[in-house]
Z-matrix of the N, CA and C atoms (Angstrom, degrees):
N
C 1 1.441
C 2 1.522 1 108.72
N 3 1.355 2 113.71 1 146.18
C 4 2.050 3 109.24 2 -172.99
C 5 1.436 4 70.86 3 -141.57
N 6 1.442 5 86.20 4 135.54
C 7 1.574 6 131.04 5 153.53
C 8 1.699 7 125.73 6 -74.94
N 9 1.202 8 84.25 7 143.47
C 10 2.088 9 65.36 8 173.22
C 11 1.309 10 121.78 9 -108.27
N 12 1.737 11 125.03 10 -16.63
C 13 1.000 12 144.86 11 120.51
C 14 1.262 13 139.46 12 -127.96
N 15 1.600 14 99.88 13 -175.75
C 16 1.767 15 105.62 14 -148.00
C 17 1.683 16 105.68 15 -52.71
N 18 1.920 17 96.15 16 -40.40
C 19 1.691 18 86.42 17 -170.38
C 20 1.585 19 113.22 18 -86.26
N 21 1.325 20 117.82 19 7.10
C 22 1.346 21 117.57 20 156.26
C 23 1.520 22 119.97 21 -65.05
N 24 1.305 23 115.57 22 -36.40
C 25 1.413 24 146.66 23 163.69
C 26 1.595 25 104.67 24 -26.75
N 27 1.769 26 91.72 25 -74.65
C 28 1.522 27 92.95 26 -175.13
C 29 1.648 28 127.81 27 -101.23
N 30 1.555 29 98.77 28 23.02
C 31 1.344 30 119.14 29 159.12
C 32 1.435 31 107.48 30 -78.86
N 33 1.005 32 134.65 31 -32.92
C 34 1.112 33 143.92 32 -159.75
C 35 1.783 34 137.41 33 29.51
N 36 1.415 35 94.70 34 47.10
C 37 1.651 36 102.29 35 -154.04
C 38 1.659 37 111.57 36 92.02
N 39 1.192 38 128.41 37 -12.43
C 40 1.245 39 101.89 38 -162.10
C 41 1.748 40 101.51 39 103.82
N 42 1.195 41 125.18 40 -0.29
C 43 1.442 42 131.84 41 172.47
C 44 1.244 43 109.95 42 -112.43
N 45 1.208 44 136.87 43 -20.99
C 46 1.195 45 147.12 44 170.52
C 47 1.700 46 112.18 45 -3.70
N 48 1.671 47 104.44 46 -70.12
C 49 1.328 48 97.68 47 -169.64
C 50 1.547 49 114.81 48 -54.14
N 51 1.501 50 102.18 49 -45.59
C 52 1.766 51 112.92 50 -176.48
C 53 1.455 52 118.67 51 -51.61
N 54 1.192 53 112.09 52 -36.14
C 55 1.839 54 113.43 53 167.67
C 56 1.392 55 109.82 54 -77.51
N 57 1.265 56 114.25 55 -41.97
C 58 1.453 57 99.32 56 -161.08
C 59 1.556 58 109.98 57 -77.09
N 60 1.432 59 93.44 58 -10.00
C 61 2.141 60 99.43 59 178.66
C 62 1.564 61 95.39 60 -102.30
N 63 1.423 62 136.56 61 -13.84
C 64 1.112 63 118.56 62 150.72
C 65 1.161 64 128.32 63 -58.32
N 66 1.651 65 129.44 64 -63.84
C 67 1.208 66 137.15 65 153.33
C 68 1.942 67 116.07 66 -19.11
N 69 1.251 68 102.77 67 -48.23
C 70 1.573 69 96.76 68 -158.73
C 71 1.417 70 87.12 69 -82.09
N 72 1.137 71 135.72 70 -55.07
C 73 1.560 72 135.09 71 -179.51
C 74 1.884 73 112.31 72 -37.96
N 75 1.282 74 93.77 73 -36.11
C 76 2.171 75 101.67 74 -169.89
C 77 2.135 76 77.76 75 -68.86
N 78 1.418 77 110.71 76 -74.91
C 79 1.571 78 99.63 77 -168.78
C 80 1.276 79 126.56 78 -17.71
N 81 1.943 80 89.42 79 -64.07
C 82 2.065 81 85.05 80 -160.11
C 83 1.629 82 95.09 81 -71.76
N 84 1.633 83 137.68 82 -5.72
C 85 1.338 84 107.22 83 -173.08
C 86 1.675 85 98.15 84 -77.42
N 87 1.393 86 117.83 85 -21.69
C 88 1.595 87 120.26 86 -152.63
C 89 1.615 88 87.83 87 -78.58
N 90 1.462 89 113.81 88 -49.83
C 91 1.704 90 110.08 89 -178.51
C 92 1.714 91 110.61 90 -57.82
N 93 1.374 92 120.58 91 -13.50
C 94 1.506 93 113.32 92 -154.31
C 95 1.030 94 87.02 93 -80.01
N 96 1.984 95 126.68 94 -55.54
C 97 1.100 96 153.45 95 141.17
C 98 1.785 97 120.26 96 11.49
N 99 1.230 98 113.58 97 -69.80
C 100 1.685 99 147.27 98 173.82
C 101 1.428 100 94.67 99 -48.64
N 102 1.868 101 113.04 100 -62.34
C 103 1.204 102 132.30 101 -162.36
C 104 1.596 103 106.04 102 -54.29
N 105 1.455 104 107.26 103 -73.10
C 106 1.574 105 113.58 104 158.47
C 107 1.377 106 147.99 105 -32.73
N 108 1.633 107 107.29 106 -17.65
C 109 1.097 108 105.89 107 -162.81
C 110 1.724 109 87.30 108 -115.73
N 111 1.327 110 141.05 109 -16.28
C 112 1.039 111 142.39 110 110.95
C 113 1.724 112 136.90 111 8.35
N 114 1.319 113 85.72 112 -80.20
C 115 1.668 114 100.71 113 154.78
C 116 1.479 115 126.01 114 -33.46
N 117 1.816 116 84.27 115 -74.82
C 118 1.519 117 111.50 116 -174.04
C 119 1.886 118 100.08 117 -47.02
N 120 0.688 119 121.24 118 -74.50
C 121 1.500 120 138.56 119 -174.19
C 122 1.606 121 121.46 120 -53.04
N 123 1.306 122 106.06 121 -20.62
C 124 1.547 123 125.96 122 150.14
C 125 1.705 124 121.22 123 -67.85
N 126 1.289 125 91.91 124 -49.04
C 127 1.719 126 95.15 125 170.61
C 128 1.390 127 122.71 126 -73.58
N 129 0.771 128 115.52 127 -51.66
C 130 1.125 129 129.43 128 -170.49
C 131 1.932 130 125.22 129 -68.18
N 132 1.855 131 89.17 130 -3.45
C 133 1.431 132 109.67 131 -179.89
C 134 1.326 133 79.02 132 -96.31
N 135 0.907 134 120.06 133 -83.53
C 136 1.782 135 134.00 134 -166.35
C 137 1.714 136 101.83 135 -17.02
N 138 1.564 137 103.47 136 -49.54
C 139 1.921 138 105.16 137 -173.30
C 140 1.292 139 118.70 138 -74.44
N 141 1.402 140 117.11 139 -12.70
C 142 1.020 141 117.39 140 -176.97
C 143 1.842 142 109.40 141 -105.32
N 144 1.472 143 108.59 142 -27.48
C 145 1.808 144 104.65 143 157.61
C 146 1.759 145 101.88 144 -72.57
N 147 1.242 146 133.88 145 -41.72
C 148 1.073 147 112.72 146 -175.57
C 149 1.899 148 114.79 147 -67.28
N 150 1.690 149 127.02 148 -36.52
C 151 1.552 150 114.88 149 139.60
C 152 1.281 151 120.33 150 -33.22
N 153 1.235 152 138.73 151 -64.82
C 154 1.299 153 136.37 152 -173.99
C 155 1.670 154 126.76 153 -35.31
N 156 1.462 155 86.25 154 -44.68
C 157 1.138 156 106.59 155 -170.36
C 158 2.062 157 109.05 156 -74.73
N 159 1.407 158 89.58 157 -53.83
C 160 1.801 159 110.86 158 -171.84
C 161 1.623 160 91.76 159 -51.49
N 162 1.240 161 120.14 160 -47.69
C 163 1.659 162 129.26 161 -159.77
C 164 1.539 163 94.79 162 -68.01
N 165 1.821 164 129.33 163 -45.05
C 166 1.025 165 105.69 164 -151.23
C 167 1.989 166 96.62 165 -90.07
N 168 1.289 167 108.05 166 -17.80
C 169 1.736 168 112.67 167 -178.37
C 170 1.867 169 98.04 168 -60.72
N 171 1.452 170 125.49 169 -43.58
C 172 1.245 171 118.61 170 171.50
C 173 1.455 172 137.30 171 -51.39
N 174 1.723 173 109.70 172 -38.51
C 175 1.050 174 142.76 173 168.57
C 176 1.304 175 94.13 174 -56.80
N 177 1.281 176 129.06 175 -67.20
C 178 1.696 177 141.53 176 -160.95
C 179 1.580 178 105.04 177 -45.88
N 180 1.575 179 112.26 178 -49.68
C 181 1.349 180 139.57 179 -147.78
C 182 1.308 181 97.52 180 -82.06
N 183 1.858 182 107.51 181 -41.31
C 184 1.916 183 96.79 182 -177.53
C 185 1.145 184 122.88 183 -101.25
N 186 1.803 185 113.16 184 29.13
C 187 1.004 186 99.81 185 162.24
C 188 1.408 187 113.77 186 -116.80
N 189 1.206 188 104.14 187 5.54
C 190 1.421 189 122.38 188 -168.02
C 191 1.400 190 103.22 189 -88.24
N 192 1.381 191 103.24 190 -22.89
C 193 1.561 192 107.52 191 172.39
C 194 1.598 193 122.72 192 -107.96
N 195 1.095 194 96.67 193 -1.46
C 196 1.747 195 115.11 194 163.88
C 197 1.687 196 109.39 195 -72.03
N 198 1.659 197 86.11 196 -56.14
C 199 2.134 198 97.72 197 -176.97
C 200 1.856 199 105.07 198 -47.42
């Protein structure tokens, strides 16, 4: 489809609003998405250095009580 201008463009037939709030709606869910998985992947580093850590102070402890 060719436009003849820009704000015909984002008229879009007379659909304009419905795409362009489709479009903006697909983004912020894909960023909410991005945002979360962010998160997720932040925590989930942190729980597993904070295991790392708990596992090796236990380790430390039984042998310290073995010696």
């Amino acid at each position: 489809m060719q436009f003849d201008s820009f704000s015909d463009f984002i008229a879009m037939g007379g659909y304009g609003f419905y795409v362009w709030l489709s479009f903006g709606s697909c983004t912020l869910i894909l960023l909410g998405i991005l945002v979360s998985s962010w998160n997720d992947t932040k925590r989930i580093m942190v729980s597993v250095q904070q295991q790392a850590e708990r596992e090796a102070r236990i380790k430390h402890a039984q042998q310290e009580n073995q010696a």
